[in-house]
C-alpha positions as CSV (number, residue, x, y, z in Angstrom):
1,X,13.0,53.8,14.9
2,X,12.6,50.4,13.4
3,X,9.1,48.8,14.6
4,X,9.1,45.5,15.9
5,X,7.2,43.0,13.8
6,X,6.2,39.9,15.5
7,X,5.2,38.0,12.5
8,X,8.7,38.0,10.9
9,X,10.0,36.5,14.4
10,X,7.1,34.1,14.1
11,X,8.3,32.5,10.9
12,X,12.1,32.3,12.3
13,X,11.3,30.3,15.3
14,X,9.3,27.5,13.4
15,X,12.3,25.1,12.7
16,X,12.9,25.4,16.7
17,X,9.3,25.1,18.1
18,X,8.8,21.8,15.5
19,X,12.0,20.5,17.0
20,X,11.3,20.7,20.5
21,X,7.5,19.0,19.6
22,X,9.5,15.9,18.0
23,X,11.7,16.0,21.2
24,X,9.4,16.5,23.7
25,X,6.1,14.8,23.2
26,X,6.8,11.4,22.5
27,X,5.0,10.7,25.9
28,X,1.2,12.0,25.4
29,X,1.6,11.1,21.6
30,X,2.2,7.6,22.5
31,X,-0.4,7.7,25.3
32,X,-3.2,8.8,22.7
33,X,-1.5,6.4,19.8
34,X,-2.5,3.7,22.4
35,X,-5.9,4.6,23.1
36,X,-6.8,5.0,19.9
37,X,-5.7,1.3,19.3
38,X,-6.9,-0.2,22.4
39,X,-10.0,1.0,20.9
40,X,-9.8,-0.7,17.9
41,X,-10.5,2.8,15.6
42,X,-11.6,2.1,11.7
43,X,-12.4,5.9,10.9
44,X,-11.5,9.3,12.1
45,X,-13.4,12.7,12.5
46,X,-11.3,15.7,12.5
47,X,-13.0,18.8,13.9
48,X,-11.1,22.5,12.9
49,X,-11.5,26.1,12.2
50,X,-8.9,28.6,9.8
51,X,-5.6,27.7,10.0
52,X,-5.9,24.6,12.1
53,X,-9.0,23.1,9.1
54,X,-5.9,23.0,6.7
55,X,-3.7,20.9,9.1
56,X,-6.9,18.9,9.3
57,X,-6.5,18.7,5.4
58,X,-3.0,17.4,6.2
59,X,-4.3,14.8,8.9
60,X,-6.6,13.2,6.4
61,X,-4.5,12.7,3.9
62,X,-1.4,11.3,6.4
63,X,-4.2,9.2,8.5
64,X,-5.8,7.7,4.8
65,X,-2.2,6.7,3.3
66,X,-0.5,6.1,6.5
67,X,-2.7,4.0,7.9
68,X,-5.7,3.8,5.3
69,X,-8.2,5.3,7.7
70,X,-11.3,6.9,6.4
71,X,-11.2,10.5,7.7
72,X,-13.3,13.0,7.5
73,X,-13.5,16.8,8.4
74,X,-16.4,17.1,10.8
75,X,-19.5,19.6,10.3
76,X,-19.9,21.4,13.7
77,X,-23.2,23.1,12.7
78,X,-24.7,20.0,13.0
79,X,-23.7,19.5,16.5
80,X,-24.3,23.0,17.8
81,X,-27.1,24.6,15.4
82,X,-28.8,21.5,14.4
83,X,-28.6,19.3,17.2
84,X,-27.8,16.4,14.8
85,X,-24.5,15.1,15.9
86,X,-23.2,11.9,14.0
87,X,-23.8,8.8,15.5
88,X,-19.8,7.2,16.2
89,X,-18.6,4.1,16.5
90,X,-14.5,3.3,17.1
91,X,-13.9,6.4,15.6
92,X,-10.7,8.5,16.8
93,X,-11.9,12.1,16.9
94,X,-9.5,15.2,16.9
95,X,-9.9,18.3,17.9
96,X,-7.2,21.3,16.6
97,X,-7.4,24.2,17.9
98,X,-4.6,26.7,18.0
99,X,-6.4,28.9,21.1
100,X,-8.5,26.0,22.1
101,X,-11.4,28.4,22.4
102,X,-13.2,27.7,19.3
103,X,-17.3,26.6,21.1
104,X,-18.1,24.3,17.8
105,X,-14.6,22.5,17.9
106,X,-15.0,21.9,21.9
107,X,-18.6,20.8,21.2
108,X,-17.4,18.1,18.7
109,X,-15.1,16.9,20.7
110,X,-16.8,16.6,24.0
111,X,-19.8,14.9,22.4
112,X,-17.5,12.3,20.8
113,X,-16.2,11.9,24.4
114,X,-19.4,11.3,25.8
115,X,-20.4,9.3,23.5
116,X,-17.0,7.1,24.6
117,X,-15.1,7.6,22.0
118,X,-11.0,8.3,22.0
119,X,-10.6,12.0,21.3
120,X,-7.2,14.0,21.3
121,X,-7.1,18.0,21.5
122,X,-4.3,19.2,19.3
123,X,-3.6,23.0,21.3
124,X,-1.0,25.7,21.6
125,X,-3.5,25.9,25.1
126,X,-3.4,23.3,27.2
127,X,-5.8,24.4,29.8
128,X,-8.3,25.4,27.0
129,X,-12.0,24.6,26.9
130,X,-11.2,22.4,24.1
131,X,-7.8,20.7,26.1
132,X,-10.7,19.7,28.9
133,X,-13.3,18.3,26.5
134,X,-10.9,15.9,25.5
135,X,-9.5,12.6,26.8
136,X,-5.6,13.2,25.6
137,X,-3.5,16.4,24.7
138,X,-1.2,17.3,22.3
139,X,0.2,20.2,23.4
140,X,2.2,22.1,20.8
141,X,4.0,24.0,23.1
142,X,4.5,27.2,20.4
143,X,4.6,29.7,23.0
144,X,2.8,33.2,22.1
145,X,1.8,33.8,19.1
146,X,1.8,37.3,18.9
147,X,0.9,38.1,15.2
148,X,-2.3,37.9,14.1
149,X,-1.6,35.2,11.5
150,X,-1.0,31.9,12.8
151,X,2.6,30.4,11.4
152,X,4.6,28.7,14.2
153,X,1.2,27.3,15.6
154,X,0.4,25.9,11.9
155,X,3.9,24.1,11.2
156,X,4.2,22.4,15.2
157,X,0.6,21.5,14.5
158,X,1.2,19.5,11.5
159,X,4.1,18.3,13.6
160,X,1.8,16.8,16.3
161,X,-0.3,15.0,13.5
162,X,2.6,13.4,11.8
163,X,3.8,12.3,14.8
164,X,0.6,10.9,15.8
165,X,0.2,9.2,12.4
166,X,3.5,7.6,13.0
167,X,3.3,6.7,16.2
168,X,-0.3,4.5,15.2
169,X,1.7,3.0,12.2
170,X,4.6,2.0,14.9
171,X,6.9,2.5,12.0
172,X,10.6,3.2,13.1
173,X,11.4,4.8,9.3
174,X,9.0,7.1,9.5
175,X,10.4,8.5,13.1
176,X,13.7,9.1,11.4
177,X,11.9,11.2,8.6
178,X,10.5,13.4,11.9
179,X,13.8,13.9,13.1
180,X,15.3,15.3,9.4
181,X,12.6,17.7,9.5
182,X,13.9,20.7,11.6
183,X,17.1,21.3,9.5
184,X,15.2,21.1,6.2
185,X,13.1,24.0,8.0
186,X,16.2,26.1,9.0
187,X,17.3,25.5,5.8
188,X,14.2,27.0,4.2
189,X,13.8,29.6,6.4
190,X,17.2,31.3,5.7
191,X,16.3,31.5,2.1
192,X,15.5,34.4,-0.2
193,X,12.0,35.0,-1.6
194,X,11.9,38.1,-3.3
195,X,12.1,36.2,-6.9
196,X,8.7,34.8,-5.4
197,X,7.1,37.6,-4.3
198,X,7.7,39.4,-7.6
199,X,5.4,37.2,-9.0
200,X,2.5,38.7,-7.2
201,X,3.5,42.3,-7.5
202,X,0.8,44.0,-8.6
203,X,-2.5,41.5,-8.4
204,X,-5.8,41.2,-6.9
205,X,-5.8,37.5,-6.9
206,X,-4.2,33.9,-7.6
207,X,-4.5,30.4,-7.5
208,X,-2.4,28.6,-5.4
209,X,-2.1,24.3,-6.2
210,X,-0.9,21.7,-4.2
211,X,-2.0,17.8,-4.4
212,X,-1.4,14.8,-2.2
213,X,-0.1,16.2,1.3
214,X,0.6,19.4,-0.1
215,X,-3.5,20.1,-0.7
216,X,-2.9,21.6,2.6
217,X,-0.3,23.7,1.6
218,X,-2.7,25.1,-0.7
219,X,-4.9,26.4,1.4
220,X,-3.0,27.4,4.0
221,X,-1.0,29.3,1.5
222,X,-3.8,31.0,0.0
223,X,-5.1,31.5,3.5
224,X,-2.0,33.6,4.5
225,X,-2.0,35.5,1.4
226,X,-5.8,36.7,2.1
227,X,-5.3,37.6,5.2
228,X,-2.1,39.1,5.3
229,X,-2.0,40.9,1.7
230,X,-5.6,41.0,0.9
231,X,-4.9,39.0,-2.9
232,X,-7.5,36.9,-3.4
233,X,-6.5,33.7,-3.4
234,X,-8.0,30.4,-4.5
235,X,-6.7,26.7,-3.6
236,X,-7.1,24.0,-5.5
237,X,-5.8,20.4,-6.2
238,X,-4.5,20.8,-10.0
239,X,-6.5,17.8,-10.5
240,X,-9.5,20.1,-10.2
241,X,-8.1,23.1,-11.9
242,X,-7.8,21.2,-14.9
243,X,-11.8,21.0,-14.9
244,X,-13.5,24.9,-15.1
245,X,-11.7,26.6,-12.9
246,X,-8.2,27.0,-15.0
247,X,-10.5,29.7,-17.2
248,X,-9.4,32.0,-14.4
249,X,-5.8,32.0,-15.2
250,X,-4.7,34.9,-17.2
251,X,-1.9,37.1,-17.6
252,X,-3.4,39.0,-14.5
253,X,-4.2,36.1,-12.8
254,X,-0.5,34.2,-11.7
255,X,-0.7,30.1,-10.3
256,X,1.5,29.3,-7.4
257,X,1.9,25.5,-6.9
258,X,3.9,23.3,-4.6
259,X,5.6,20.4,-6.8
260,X,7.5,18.0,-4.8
261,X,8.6,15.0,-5.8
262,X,6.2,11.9,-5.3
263,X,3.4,10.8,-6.5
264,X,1.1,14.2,-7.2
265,X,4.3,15.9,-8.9
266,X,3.5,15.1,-12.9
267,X,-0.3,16.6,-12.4
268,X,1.1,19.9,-10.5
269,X,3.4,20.2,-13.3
270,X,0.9,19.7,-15.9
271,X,-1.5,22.4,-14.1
272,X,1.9,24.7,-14.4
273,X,2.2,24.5,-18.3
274,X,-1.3,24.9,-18.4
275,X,-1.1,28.0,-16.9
276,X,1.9,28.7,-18.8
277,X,-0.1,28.5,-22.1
278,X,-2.7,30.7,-20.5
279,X,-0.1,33.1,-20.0
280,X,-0.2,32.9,-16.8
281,X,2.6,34.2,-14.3
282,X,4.3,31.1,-12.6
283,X,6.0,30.3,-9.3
284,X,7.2,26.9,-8.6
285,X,8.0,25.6,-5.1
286,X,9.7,22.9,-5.9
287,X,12.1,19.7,-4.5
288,X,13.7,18.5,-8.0
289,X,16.0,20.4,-10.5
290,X,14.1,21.5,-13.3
291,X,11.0,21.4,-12.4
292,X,9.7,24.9,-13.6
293,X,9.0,25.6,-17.1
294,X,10.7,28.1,-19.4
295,X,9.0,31.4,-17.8
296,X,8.1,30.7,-14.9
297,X,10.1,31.9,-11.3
298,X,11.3,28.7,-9.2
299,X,11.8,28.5,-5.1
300,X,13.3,25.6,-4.4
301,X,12.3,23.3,-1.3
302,X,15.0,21.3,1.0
303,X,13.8,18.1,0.6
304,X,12.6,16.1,3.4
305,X,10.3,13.1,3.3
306,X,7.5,13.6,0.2
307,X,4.8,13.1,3.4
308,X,6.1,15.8,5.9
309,X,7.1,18.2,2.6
310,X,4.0,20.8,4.0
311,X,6.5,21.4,6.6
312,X,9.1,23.2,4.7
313,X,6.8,24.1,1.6
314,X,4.6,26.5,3.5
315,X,7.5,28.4,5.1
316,X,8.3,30.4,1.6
317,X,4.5,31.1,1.2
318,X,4.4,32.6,4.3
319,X,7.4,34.7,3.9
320,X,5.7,35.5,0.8
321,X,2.8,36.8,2.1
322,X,4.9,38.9,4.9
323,X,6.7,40.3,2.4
324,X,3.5,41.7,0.2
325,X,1.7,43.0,3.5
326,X,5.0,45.1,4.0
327,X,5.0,46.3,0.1
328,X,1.4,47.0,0.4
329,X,1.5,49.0,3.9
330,X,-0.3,46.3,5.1
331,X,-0.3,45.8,9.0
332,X,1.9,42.8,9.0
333,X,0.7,41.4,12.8
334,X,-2.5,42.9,12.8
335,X,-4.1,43.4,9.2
336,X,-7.3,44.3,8.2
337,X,-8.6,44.4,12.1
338,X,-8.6,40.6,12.3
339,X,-8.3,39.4,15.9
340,X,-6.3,36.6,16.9
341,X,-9.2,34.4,18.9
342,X,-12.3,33.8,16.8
343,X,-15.4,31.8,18.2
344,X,-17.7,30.4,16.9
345,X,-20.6,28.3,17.2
C-alpha cells in the first residue's frame, strides 16, 4: 500500500493557493495599503519566526527597493524577556505568522498597536492570537498544512507581501507581474529535479546562495533541507561567501545558488566559479541560458518578474529536499519529531 504523503500534495497546490491570494484579497490588502499611508509610514518593523523570518527577508528587500523603506526584522526578546520594546514612530509593523500562535510575534505586534501604530498580521489563521493583536489581516487562505514543513504557507505568504508592496507603490505594472506569477509556478512545479538532487547525494552539508530578493530563497532553501533531510545547510548572500566563509566549499561540500537575471546575477555567478575552482559540486537555479559553468548541474527557473522570482525559485528546492528525506528514509511530513506549532517567547 502506497502511504499518503502530505508534503508532496503540499508543494502541488502552491501555484493554486498563490492564485486564489492574488484573486481574492485585493480588499484587506488595499485596506491596510491605506492605513499605512494615511499614517504617513517612513520605516517598517517586521516581526517573524522559521519559515515565516525568511519571507520577512523577502519583505525587506521588496519594501526597501519598492518603496525605499527602511525595514528591519524585529528582536522579540527585547519585548518579552527584556521588557525593552523599541520606541516607534509612523512605523508600519508586520506580523507573519503561519499558525499565528507564535507569543513573541503576537507581543510585537500588539505593543506596536498600542503604542498606535498601523500593524498587519500576515496568517494562514485568521482568528489567531496574532490575527487579534493586529489592526488589519492578511489572510493567506492556504488551507491545512498538514506536513510538518511549511511550503504552500511560505510561497502565499510571500504572495501577501508582494502584494502589499504593490499595492503601497500604487503601481499598475507591478499588479500585472502578480498575475503572471501562478503559471510560472505550475510551470515549475511540473518539472524534474532529480539532476538536482544528485547533487546532494551523499553529503552532510551545503551552502545554499541567493542575493537581492532571492537572499530569501537562501534561507528558506537551506531551511527545508535541514529540516527535511538533516544536510546541513548554510545561506549566504555570495557577496559574503566571497569573504571567509567560501573555505568551506570542497569537493564534499556542494554550493546551490539561485541566479536569476537582474541585478545580483553576475556576483551569484562569480560565487559559482568560485566554487567551481574549489571543486565544489554545483547546482544552478537559474532564469537565462547558460548560466551554469562547465561542471556544474543546471535547473532552470520560468521566468517571471526578477522581484517576485522567490516565488518560482524555492519550488525546485523544496522538491529537492522531499526528494532527499524520501532517499534517506526520512519522514517526509513529520521528520526528526519536529511539530508543526512552535512557541515561543
Amino acid at each position: 500500500m502506497v502511504t499518503r504523503e502530505y508534503l508532496a500534495e503540499e508543494i502541488a497546490e502552491q501555484p493554486a493557493v498563490v492564485a486564489d491570494l492574488i484573486a481574492g484579497a485585493a480588499e484587506p490588502v488595499a485596506n491596510a495599503a491605506a492605513a499605512a499611508r494615511a499614517a504617513r509610514v517612513s520605516s517598517v518593523l517586521v516581526a517573524a519566526r522559521g519559515t515565516s523570518d525568511n519571507v520577512a527577508r523577502y519583505a525587506q528587500h521588496i519594501f526597501g527597493r519598492l518603496l525605499r523603506l527602511p525595514v528591519a526584522l524585529a528582536t522579540p526578546s527585547l519585548t518579552t524577556l527584556y521588557g525593552a520594546s523599541p520606541r516607534l514612530e509612523r512605523t508600519l509593523v508586520i506580523g507573519i505568522s503561519q499558525s499565528g500562535e507564535s507569543p513573541d510575534v503576537g507581543a510585537v505586534v500588539a505593543d506596536a498597536r498600542a503604542q498606535g501604530q498601523p500593524t498587519i498580521a500576515v496568517t494562514n489563521a485568521p482568528r489567531s492570537p496574532l490575527a487579534s493583536a493586529a489592526e488589519h489581516v492578511i489572510d493567506i487562505g492556504a488551507g491545512v498544512e498538514r506536513s510538518v514543513a511549511a511550503t504552500k504557507t511560505y510561497t502565499a505568504s510571500l504572495a501577501a507581501v508582494a502584494l502589499l508592496a504593490a499595492a503601497l507603490a500604487d503601481d499598475d505594472a507591478l499588479g500585472e507581474d502578480l498575475a503572471a506569477v501562478p503559471a510560472a509556478m505550475a510551470e515549475q512545479v511540473a518539472r524534474d529535479v532529480a539532476g538536482g538532487a544528485r547533487v546532494l547525494d551523499g553529503v552532510d552539508r551545503c551552502v545554499v546562495a541567493g542575493r537581492g530578493p532571492n537572499y530569501a530563497t537562501a534561507f528558506e532553501g537551506a531551511l527545508k533541507l535541514k529540516e527535511l533531510t538533516g544536510v546541513a545547510a548554510e545561506p549566504f548572500s555570495p557577496a559574503d561567501l566571497m569573504h571567509g566563509p567560501l573555505a568551506v566549499l570542497e569537493p564534499a561540500t556542494p554550493l546551490l545558488a539561485v541566479a536569476v537575471a537582474g541585478p545580483a546575477l553576475d556576483s551569484v555567478l562569480a560565487a559559482v566559479r568560485a566554487a567551481r575552482e574549489r571543486s565544489a559540486p554545483c547546482l544552478v537555479l537559474a532564469d537565462v541560458p547558460p548560466a551554469a559553468p562547465p561542471g556544474c548541474e543546471e535547473i532552470r527557473l520560468a521566468p517571471v518578474a526578477e522581484w517576485l522570482s522567490p516565488l518560482v525559485a524555492i519550488l525546485p528546492l523544496q522538491a529537492i529536499a522531499a526528494r532527499l528525506a524520501r532517499a534517506r528514509g526520512v519522514a517526509a511530513d513529520a521528520p526528526f519529531g519536529l511539530t508543526k506549532v512552535t512557541r515561543t517567547v
